[in-house]
Structure formats: C-alpha cells, structure tokens
C-alpha positions in Angstrom: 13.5 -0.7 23.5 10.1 -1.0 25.6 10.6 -0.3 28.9 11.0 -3.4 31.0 8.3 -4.1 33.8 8.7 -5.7 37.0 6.3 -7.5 39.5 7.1 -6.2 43.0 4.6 -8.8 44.9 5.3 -10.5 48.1 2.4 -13.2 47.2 4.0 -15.5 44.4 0.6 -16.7 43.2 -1.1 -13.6 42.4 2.8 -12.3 41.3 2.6 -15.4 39.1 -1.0 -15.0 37.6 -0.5 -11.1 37.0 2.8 -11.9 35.1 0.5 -14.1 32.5 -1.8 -11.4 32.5 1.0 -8.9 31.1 2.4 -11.5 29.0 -0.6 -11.4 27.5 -1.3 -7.7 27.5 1.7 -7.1 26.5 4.0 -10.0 24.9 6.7 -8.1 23.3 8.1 -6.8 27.0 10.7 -8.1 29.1 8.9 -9.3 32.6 10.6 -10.3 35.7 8.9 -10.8 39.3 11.1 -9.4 42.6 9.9 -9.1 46.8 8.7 -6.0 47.0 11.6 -5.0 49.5 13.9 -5.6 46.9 14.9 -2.5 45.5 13.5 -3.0 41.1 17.2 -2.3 40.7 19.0 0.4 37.8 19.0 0.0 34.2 19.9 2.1 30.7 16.4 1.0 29.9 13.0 2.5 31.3 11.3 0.5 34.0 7.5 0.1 35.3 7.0 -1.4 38.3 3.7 -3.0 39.0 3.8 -2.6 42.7 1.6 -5.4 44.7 0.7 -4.5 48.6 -1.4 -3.1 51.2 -2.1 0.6 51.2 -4.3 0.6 54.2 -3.6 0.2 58.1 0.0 0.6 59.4 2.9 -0.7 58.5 6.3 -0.4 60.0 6.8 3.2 60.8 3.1 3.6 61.3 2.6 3.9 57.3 1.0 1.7 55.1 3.4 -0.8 53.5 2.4 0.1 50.0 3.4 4.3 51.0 6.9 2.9 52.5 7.8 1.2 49.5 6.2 4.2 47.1 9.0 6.5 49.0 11.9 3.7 48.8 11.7 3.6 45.2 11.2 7.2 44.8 15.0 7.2 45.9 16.3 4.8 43.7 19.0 6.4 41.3 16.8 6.0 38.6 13.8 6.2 39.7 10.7 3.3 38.4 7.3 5.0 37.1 5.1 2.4 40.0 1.7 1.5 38.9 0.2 0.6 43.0 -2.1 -2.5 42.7 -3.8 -2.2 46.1 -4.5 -5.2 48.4 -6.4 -3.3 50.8 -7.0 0.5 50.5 -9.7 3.0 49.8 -9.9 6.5 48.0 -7.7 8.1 51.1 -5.0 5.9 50.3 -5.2 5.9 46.4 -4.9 9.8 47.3 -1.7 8.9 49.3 -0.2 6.6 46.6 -0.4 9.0 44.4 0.7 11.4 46.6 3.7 9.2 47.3 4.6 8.8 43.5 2.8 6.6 41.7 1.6 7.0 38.1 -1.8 4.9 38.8 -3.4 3.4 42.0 -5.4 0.0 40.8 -7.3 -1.9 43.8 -6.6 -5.6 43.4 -10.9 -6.2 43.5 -11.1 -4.1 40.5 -8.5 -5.5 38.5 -9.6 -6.3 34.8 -7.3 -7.0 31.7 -8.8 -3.3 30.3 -7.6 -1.6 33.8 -4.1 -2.8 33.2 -3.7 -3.0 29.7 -4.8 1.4 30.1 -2.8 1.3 33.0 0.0 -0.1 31.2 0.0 2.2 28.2 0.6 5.3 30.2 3.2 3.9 32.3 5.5 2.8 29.8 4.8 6.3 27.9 5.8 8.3 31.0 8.9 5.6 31.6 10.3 5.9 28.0 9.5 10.1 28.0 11.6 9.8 31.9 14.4 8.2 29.6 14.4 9.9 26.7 14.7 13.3 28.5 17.3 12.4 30.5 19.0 11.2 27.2 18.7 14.9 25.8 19.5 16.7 29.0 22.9 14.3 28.6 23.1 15.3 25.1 22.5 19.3 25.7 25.1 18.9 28.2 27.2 18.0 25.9 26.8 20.6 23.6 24.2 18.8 21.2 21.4 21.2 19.1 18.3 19.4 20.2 16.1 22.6 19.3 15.2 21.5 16.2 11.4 22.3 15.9 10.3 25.0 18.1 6.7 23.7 19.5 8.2 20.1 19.6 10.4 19.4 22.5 12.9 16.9 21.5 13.8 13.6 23.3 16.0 11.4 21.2 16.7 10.0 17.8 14.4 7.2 16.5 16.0 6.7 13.0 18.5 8.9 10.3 18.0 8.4 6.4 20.4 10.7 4.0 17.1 13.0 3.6 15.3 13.1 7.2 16.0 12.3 11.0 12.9 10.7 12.9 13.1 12.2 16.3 10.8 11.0 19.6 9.3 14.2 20.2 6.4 15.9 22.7 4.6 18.6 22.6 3.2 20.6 25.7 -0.5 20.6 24.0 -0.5 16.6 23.9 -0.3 13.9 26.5 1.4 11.4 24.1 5.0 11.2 22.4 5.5 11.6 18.4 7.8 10.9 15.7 8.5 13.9 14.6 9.7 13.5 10.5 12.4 16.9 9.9 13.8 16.8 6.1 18.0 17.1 6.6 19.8 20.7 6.8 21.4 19.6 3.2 17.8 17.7 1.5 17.5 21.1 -0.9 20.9 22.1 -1.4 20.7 22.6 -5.9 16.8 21.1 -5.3 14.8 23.8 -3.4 11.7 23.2 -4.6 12.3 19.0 -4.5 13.1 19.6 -0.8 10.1 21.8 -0.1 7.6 19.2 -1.2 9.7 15.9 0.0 7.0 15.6 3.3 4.7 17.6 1.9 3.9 14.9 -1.1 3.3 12.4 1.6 1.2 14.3 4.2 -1.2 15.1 1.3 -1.2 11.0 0.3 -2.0 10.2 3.4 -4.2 12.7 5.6 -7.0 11.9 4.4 -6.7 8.4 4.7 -8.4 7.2 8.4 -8.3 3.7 9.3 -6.4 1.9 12.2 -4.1 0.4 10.0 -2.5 3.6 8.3 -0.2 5.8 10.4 -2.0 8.9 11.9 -0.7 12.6 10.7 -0.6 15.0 13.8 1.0 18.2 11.7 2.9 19.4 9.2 4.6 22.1 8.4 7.9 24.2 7.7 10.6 25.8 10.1 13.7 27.5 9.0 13.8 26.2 5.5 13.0 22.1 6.9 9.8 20.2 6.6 8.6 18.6 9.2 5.4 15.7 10.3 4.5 15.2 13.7 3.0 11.4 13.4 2.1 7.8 15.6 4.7 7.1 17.7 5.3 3.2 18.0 6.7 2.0 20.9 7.0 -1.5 20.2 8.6 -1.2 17.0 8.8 -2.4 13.3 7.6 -5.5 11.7 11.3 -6.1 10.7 12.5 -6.5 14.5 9.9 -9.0 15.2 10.4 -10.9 12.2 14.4 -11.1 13.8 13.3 -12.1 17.0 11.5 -15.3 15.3 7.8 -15.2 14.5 5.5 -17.9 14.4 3.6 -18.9 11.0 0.5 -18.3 13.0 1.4 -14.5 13.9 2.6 -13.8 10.6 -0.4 -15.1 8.7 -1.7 -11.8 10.7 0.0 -10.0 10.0 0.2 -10.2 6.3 -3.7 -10.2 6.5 -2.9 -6.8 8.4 -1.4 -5.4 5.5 -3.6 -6.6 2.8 -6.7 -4.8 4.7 -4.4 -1.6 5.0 -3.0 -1.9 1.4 -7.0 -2.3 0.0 -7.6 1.3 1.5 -4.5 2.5 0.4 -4.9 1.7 -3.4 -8.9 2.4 -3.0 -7.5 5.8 -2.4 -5.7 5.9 -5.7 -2.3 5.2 -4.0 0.4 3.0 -4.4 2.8 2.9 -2.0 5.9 1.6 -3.7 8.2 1.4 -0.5 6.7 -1.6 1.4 8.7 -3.5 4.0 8.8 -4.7 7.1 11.0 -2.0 8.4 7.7 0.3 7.0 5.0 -1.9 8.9 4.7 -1.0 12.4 3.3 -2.6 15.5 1.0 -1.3 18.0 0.2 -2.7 21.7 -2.4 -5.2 20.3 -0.7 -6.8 18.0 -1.9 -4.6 15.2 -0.5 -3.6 11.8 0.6 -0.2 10.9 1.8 1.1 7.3 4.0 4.3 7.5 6.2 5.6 5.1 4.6 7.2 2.5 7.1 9.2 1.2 7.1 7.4 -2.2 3.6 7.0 -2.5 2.0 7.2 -6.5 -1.0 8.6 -7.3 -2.5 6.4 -9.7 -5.3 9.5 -10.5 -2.1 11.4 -11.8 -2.2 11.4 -15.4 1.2 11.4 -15.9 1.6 8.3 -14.0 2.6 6.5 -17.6 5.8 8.0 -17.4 9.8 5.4 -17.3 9.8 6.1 -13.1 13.1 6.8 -11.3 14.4 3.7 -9.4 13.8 4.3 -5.1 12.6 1.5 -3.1 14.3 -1.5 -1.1 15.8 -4.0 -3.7 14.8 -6.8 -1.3 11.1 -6.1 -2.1 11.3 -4.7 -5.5 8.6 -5.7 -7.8 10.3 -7.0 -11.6 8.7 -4.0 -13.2 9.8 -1.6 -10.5 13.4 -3.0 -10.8 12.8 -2.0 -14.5 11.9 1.8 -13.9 8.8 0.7 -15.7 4.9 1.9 -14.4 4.1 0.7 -11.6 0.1 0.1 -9.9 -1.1 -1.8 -6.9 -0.2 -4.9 -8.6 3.5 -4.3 -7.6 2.8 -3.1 -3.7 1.3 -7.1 -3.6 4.3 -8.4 -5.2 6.5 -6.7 -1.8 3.7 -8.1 0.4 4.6 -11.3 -1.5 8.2 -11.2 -0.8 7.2 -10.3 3.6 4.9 -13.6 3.2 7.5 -15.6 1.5 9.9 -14.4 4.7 7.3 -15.3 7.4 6.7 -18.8 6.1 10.3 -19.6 5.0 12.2 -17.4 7.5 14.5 -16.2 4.7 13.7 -14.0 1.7 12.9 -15.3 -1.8 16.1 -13.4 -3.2 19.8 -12.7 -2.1 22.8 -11.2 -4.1 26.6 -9.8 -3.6 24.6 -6.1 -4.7 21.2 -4.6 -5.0 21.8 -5.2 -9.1 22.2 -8.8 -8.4 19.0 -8.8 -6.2 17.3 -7.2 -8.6 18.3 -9.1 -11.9 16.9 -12.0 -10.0 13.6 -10.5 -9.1 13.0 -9.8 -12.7 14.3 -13.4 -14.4 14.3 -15.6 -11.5 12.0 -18.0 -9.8 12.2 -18.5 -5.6 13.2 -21.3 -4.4 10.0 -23.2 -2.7 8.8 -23.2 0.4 9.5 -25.8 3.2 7.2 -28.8 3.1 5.2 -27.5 6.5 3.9 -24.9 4.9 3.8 -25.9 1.1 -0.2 -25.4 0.8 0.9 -21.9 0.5 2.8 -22.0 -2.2 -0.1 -21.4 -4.8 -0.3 -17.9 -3.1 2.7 -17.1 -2.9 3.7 -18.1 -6.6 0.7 -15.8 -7.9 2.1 -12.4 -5.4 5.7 -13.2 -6.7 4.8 -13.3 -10.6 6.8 -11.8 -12.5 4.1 -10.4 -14.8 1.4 -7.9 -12.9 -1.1 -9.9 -15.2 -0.5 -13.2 -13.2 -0.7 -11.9 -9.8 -4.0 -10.9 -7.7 -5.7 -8.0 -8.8 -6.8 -6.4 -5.0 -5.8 -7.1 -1.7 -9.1 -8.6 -0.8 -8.4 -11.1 -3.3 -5.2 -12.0 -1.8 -7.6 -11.7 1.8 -10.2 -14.3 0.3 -6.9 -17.0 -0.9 -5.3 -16.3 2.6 -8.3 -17.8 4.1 -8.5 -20.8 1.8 -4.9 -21.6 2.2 -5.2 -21.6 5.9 
C-alpha cells in the first residue's frame, strides 16, 4: 500500500488548498488533515506527514513551534517520516528541522507543485523502506532466511509465482528501493539449463530497450545456483488494482494509449511480448504506464519462431491463435490490449468461463458481447483488436494510436 500522508496544519485554508495540491500530485494516496498538536496517530501502514508551522522565534519552551512538534513526533511509537513546510524560518532553522528529524524542510514562499511532488517522492520511499525493514527485522526474529542475495538487502515480499519471488529490495550503492526478481530454490530441479536462462532470456529482451514506458533493468545475475534482476520498483502499483478500484473511461483511454506507445517500441525491437495484462502494466507517480514482465517475450528475428509454441500466458487475454499453440507476432499482443480496452470501457472482460479451457474455447469461436451504449463509438476498435483472425486486426500500435484518436 502507499504510505498514507497527513496534513498537520493549524490554518485550515492553506491545510485545505495543500490537500488539493497532493490530490493532485499524488491521487492514488490516502490524505487526511489533523491540528498539528494532534499526535498523526499509529498505523500498519507507512505515514508522511506534511508538517505546516513556524520554525522561527520561540515557541513554548523557548523553541520554535515547528522544532517542538519535529521532537513530539519523533516519539511517537511509530515514528512519521515529516516533510517541515515552514511558515516562517530561514537556513538556521531548516538546519534545526532537519536536525530535529525531518526528511525535507520546504518554506511555505517557495512552495511549487515540482518542490512537493520531489519532496513527496522521497518521503514516501524512506516511509515504505522504514516499514518494510521493520517487517524483516519481525520476520528475522522469527527465524525467516531473508538473505537471499548477498549485495541486496531484503525488505519484504512483493509477489510469489511457482518459478520466482519478487522481493522489495535495497542496495547500499543506491538511494532507491528495487524489485528484486530471484528464480525459486526448486525452478531447475530435472531442467538446469531451462532454469539458468529463465531471467536471463528476459534481461537480454529488454536491456536494450530505453524508453519511459518499459521497466528499467538495474542488474542481473546469478547466486548460489538462482537468477536474479534487480529492476523499477513501483510503488503505486499495477494497472489491475486500479482497474478494481474503478477507473474512469477518460483515464483508461490513457492508459491504453500508454500501452500502445510502449508496445510500438517493443515489437519495433523484434519482440512480442505474449504475456500482457493488467497485472503486467504498472503505474508510476504521474500517472504513467509501465510494461514489465518480459519473461515470455518472442523474438520475432528468431528463425525458428515458425515453430507449434507451448501454451503460457493468462487465458483471460489470450489471443485465438495463442489459445491454439499456433505462431504468434505482434498482432496477438494487440488482441490482449484489446481484451484491457474492452475491460476499461465495459468494466468487465469480453470472456468468462467455469475453466481456463472454457475461456479459451470462447476466445477462439466466440464473439464479445457489445459494449454499453455510452461508449459504443468504440466499438469499431475494439471489434478490429478482438478479431479472431490476425489478418483483421491492426497491423501496429500506432495504427491502433491513430483510431484511438478518431474514436475519441
């Protein structure tokens, strides 16, 4: 979960207008506005405190208010990481905020949506890292192996799949948390050499791909027998999530465009990626798209691409020729985008079943049902990305791009 932040402000108009500015900054957080006497209370979750007051001339106790309140919360039982956003101060008393705890000292004159959006970011890094390595010391404590990597120092599980554990991870050479990707103790028991290239085959697809809406690559590499990628750590989460929590047409429009940019580098690469969902599509701060995942990537340059392929992939978003084992190219990735867009603008996907045979049977031989009347002048694009011959659908991502924007 992002950590929560809390308005600690004793003026409720500027506590009211800097609560819009984070709900802008940052939409996908839980806000809440306290006195800043009140104590920002506990919590399993991580907690920023944007901490409103004067860090100049005395207070009570012949300190400045802002210093008092920087040492109350320093003894809450869990402590707050406090950004100080100073009424009245100077450099002396940014030195004493800082002094006093706080992770960022931001004079109220100075304030810009760019201070506290930066501002922001590393707060709710150091909260979640404060969280997640309590989490571990609790876990070491009782008896968990958390050394699992030896340059990476563990903080918590993201995510398990019967192959791999995603772990939140940190390194003493960076300032920033990572998912760090380990293959499972048992991936090459009978397979060796399948194990030994199960990361590998997708740090090679992807680390020489740069652009803002593919996952960066940190590291790879090998450790007692296990691969491992040290990658973008999202905070905010998955596409899936926010698809849950109810998503307007408007945002999901975006984000579909998001993914059709990232898919046209992908598949200029010679890629396919073959695994795309929404649990697969991160999110970053601003709203941005991320594909990860590329652990079943194709490479279309590979001239035994021709070849019946095994069946791996979520049945939800399985293209008909997929579901088939037959050849696949970028045609089919458009035909899962299809399936995402069909779930944004009906809030349901195209295809349901009592098993993933049953999904897939009617992925192959059966039309979706149509979409609601409010958003019907879609349906031409969605019927071409959901056809069931490759033929019929668009031929790039930038095509779908160009009939995105004349459906809007």
């Amino acid at each position: 979960m992002p950590p929560r932040i809390t308005i600690a402000s004793a003026n409720p108009s500027f506590a009211t207008w800097l609560e819009r500015l984070v709900g802008t900054l940052r939409p996908f957080h839980a806000t809440s506005t306290i006195d800043p006497r009140e104590p920002p209370g506990s919590s399993e979750d991580p907690t920023v405190v944007l901490l409103h007051a004067s860090f100049c001339g005395p207070g009570q106790g012949g300190e400045p208010e802002g210093v008092s309140l920087l040492r109350r919360y320093a003894q809450c039982a869990d402590p707050p990481v406090v950004v100080a956003i100073a009424e009245e101060g100077n450099e002396l008393a940014a030195v004493d905020a800082m002094r006093g705890g706080a992770c960022d000292y931001l004079p109220r004159g100075l304030l810009s949506p760019e201070r506290l959006g930066d501002a922001l970011r590393n707060a709710t890094n150091l909260a979640e890292r404060r969280a997640a390595v309590a989490h571990r010391d609790a876990a070491l404590a009782a008896g968990s192996e958390w050394d699992v990597i030896p340059q990476y120092q563990v903080l918590r599980v993201l995510g398990e799949s019967s192959n791999s554990t995603v772990y939140l991870a940190c390194a003493p050479d960076m300032d920033q948390n990572v998912a760090l990707k380990v293959t499972s103790c048992e991936a090459g028991e009978g397979h060796p050499a399948r194990a030994s290239e199960q990361l590998a085959r997708e740090y090679q697809s992807i680390a020489s791909i740069v652009h803002p809406g593919i996952v960066d690559i940190y590291d790879y590499g090998t450790h007692a027998g296990r691969e491992y990628l040290a990658m973008e750590y999202f905070p905010r989460g998955d596409l899936g999530t926010r698809l849950r929590g109810g998503c307007p047409v408007a945002a999901g429009l975006e984000y579909a465009r998001g993914i059709a940019s990232a898919l046209q580098v992908v598949h200029e690469a010679g890629l396919v990626h073959r695994d795309l969902k929404p649990q697969n599509v991160m999110l970053r701060d601003d709203d941005q798209v991320v594909l990860i995942d590329f652990g079943l990537a194709k490479d279309l340059h590979n001239v035994g691409s021709t070849r019946t392929q095994a069946l791996r992939g979520s049945p939800y978003f399985m293209s008909p020729e997929q579901a088939q084992g037959l050849p696949v190219d970028r045609r089919s990735d458009l035909y899962a985008l299809g399936v995402i867009l069909y779930e944004v603008l009906a809030r349901r996907k195209p295809f349901y079943g009592e098993n993933a045979i049953e999904i897939l049977q009617k992925h192959v031989a059966e039309a979706p049902p149509a979409l609601p009347d409010e958003v019907a002048g879609f349906q031409p694009v969605v019927d071409r990305l959901l056809a069931k011959s490759p033929n019929d659908r668009y031929d790039t991502a930038d095509e779908l791009l160009a009939a995105l924007g004349d459906a809007a």
